[in-house]
C-alpha positions in Angstrom: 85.1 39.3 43.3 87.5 40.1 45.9 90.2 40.7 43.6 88.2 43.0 41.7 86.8 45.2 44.7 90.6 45.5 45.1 91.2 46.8 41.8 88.5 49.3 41.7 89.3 50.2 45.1 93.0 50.9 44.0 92.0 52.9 41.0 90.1 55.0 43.0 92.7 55.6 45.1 94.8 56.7 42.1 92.0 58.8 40.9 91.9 60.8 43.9 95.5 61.0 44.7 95.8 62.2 40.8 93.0 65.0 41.3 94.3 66.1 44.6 97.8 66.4 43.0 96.2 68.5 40.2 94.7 70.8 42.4 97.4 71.7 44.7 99.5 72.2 41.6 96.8 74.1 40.1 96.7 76.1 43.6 100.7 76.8 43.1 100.5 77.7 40.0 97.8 80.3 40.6 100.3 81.5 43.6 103.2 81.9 41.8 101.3 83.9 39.3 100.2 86.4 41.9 103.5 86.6 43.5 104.8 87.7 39.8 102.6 90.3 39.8 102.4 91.4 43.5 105.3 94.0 42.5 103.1 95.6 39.8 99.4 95.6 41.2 97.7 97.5 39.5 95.5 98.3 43.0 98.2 101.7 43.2 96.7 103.0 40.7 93.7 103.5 42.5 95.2 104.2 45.8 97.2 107.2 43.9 93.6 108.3 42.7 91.9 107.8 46.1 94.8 110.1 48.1 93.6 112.6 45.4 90.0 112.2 46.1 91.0 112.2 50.1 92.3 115.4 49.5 90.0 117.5 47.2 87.7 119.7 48.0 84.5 118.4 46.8 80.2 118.6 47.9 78.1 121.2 48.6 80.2 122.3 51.9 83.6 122.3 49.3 86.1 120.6 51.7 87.7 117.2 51.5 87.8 114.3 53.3 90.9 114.8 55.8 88.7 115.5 58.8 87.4 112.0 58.8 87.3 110.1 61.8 87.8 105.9 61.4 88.4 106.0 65.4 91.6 106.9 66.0 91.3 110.8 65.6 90.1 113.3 62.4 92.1 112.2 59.2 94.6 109.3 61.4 94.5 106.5 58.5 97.4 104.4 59.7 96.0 101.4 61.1 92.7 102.7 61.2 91.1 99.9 58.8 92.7 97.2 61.3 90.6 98.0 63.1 87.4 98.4 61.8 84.0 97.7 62.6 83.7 99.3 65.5 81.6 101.9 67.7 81.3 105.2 67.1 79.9 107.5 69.7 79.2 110.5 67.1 76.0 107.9 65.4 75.7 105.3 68.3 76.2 102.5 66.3 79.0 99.6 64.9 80.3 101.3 61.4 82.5 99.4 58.6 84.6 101.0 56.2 82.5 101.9 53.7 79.5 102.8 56.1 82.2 105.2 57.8 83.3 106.6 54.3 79.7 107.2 52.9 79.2 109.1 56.8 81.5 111.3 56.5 80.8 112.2 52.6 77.6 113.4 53.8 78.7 115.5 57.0 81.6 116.7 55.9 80.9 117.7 52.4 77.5 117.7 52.3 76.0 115.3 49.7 73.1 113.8 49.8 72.8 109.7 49.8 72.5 109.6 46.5 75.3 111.2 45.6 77.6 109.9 48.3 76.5 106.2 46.8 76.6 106.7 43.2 78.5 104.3 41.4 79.6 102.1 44.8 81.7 99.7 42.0 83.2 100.5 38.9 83.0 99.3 35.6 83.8 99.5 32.0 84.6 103.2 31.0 82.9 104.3 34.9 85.2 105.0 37.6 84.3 104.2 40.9 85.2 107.3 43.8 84.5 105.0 46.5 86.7 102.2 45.4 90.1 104.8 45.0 89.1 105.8 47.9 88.7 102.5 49.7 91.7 101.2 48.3 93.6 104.7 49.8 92.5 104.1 52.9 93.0 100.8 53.4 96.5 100.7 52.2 97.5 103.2 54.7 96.8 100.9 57.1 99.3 98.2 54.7 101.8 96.1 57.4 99.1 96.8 61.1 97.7 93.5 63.0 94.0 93.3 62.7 92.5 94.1 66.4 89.0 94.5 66.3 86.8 95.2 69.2 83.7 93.6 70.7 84.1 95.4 74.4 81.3 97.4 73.2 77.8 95.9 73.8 77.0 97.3 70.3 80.3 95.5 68.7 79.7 92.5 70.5 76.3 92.8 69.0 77.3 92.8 65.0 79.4 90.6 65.7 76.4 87.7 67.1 74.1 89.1 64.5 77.0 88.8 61.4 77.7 85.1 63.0 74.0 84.4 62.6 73.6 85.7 58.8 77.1 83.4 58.2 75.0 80.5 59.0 72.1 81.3 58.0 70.5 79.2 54.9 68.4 80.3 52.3 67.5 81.3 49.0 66.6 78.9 45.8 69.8 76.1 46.5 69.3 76.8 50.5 72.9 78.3 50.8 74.5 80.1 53.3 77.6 81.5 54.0 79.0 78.7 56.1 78.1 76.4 52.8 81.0 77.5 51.3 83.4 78.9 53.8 83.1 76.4 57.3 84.9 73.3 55.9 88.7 72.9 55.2 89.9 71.6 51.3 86.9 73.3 49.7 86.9 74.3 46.5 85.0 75.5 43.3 87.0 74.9 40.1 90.2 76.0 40.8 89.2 78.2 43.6 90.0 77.3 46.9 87.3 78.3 49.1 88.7 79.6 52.5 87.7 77.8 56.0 86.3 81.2 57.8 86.3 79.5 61.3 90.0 78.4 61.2 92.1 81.7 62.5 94.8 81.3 59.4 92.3 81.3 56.7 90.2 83.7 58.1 93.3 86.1 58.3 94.5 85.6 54.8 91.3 85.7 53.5 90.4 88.7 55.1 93.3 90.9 54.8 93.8 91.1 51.5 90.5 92.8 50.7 89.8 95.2 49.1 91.7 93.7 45.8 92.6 94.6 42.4 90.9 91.2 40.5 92.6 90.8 37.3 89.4 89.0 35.6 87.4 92.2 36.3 90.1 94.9 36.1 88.9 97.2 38.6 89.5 97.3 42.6 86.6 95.3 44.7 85.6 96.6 47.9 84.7 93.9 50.8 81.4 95.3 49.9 81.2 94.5 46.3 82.8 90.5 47.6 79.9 90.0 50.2 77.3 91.1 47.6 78.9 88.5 45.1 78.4 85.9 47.9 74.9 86.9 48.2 74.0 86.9 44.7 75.8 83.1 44.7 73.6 82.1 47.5 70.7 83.6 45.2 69.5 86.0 47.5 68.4 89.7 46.8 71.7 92.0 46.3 71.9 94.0 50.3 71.7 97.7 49.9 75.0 99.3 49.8 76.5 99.6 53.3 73.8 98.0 54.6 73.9 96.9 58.8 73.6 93.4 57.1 76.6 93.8 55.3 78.6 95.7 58.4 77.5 92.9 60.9 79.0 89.9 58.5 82.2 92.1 57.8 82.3 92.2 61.9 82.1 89.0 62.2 85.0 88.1 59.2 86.9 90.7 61.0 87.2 89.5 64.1 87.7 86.2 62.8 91.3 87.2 61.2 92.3 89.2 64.6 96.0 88.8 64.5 96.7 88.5 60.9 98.5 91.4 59.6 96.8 93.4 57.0 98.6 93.0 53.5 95.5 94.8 51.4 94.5 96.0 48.6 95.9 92.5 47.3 95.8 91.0 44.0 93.0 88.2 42.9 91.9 86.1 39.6 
């Protein structure tokens, strides 16, 4: 009996040792792939059409975007998305990216919601305006060290609230967030599932969104990955820039303080 607990014990030993071998050459595998075609992502394409759309004169008001403000000053993009969410005194309240983007379509150049939100993600044959121009904006910022904020009681704020929707469980499996991303080695498939609360996997996980995913052929937004979590958790899709959605990216954000930003990246 002994001798056979051994054995099985053994085998299972070789089992594991066998699958955790697969994986982390699986893992290399999908790395090296990426790195082959890091040189030729096809995310420029859209930053080369969002510099277009930064610059046109569009809306009712017919002027473009160049007067935005991310925080550091009317049309100042470099390092601006390092350093998003934050406060803005203008709407007394914590903005994201896309929040700030859809702010100023609608002051600047006058469109109503509806237009300043229509088509939020691309897809087959349907071009998306806010992903060029996310994927513009974001690269200008290509090579800064994420530093985002929480002096402000407001920041500090979205940051507690986004913390509390990470953990939060619900929906029909009673997921949350921290299901997937608060434990090291993780994985589904082939798909290493990054540890949020450990400062290098939040930073490489979070700087290299937006990204062009090859398995979808268009740029995602942060936005369009957090509402892919939510619809994996099975809970209702967020409206688009939602304060739910700018509290959790506050709270990934200041997670990967001190990574440098290497987006729009490339994905499966």
């Amino acid at each position: 009996m002994t001798r056979m607990r051994s054995g099985f014990v053994a085998a299972s030993l070789l089992v594991l040792c066998a699958t955790a071998l697969a994986q982390s050459s699986a893992t290399d595998e999908i790395a090296k792939y990426r790195q082959m075609l890091a040189d030729g992502n096809p995310a420029e394409l859209w930053e080369m059409r969002g510099e277009e759309l930064w610059k046109k004169k569009a809306g009712p008001k017919n002027v473009s975007l160049e007067r935005c403000d991310f925080g550091k000053g009317p049309g100042v993009l470099k390092g601006a998305y390092a350093e998003l969410p934050r406060y803005f005194r203008d709407v007394d309240k914590v903005m994201d990216l896309e929040q700030r983007l859809l702010h100023c379509r609608m002051t600047l150049q006058g469109l109503s919601m509806a237009d300043a939100t229509k088509t939020p993600f691309g897809s087959t044959g349907k071009q998306s305006d806010i992903e060029a121009l996310v994927a513009y904006i974001t690269a200008e910022s290509r090579g800064a060290t994420m530093a985002v904020s929480t002096r402000h009681p407001k920041e500090k704020q979205a940051y507690e609230t986004g913390k509390q929707l990470f953990f939060y469980r619900g929906g029909a499996h009673d997921f949350a967030c921290a299901t997937c991303h608060s434990t090291s080695g993780q994985r589904i498939r082939l798909q290493e599932l990054p540890n949020i609360l450990e400062k290098a996997n939040a930073q490489a996980a979070y700087t290299t969104w937006p990204a062009y995913r090859v398995s979808q052929g268009e740029v995602r937004t942060m936005q369009h990955r957090l509402n892919d979590c939510f619809r994996q958790q099975r809970f209702p899709e967020p409206m688009y820039a939602s304060e739910a959605i700018t509290a959790i990216t506050m709270f990934l954000a200041k997670n990967a303080d001190g990574g440098v930003y290497a987006g729009p990246a490339l994905k499966r």
